[in-house]
N, C-alpha and C positions, 0 to 999 in steps of 0.2 A: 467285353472289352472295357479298359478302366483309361482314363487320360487324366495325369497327375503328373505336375510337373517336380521333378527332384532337384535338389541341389547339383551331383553327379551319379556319373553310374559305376562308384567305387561298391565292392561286394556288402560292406556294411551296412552301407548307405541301405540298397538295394532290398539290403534281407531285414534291416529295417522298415522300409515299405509294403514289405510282404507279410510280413506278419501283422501289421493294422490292417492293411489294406484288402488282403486277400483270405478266401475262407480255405479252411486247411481240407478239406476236398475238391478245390481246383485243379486241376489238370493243367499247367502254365507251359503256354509255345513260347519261347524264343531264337531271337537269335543265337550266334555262335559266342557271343561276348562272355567271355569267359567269367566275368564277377556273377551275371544272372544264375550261375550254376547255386549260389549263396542266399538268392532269393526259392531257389529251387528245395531248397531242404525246409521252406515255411510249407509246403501245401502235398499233397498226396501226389504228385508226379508230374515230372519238370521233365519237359523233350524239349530240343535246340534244332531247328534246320538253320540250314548253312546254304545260303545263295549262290557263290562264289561267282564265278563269273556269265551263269546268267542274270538275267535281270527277275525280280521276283512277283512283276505280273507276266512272266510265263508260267509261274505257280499254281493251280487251282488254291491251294490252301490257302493262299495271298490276295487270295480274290476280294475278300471281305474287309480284309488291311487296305489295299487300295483304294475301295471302294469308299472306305468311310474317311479315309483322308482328302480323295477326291471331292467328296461332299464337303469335310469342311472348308477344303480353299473356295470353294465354289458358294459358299455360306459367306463368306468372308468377303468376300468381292462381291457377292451379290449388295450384302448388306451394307458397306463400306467400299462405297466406288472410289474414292482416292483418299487413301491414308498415306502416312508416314508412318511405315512398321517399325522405325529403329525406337522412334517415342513410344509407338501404344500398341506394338505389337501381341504385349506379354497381357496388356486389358482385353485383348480382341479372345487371344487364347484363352483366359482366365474365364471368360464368358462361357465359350463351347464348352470348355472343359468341366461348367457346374450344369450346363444344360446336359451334357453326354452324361454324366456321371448320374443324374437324376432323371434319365429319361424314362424309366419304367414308374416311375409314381407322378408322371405329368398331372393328374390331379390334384397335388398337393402343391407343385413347385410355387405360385404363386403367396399360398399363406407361408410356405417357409421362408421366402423372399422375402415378404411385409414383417415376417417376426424378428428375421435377421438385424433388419432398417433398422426396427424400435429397441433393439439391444445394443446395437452398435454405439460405441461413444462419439461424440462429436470430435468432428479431427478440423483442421484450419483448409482451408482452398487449396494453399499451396501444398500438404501433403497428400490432397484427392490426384494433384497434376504431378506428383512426381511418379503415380504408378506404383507405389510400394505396399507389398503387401506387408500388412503389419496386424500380430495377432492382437484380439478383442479379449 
């Protein structure tokens, strides 16, 4: 499972995410969203289930989608008992999403972290508070 936030889920977009993002022997579940079909031609084979009007923790296969969203609201509030999500929602996500993304080399995450600090350029206060991600 990969958690990376995109601009939208137009077919370009998408199949541009797919081919950085994914290795061309993934096997990619999605939904019925018809642009994912575009991200589907990056990788060795693209299946879509379709919900429709049940809910998709009736699913077995949805078990682990659940599961891991569950955890993270439940990450999120544990760790931040009252925020304002419209200000620092996209910093709270920004967070999990570099910890999920890297969670099989927990060994390292810490030095990539400190190497990251010491490369990054110095930016002013008020652009740390506006939330913007801005490339280094």
């Amino acid at each position: 499972m990969r958690f990376d936030q995109l601009a939208d889920l137009k077919g370009e977009t998408l199949a541009n995410w797919a081919r950085t993002a994914l290795h061309t022997s993934v096997d990619l579940v999605t939904d019925g969203l018809a642009s994912f079909s575009a991200a589907g031609a990056a990788v060795a084979a693209h299946g879509a289930i379709v919900v429709g009007p049940r809910q998709s923790s009736d699913l077995g296969v949805f078990e682990w989608v659940n599961t891991f969203i569950a955890n993270l609201k439940t990450a999120i509030r544990g760790t931040y008992h009252h925020f304002d999500f419209e200000k620092y929602g996209t910093r709270y996500l920004a967070e999990a999403q570099y910890r999920v993304n890297r969670r099989f080399a927990l060994h390292t995450l810490v030095d990539r972290l400190l190497g990251t600090c010491a490369r990054t350029a110095p930016c002013p206060e008020r652009w740390l508070r506006l939330g913007l991600v801005r490339a280094s």
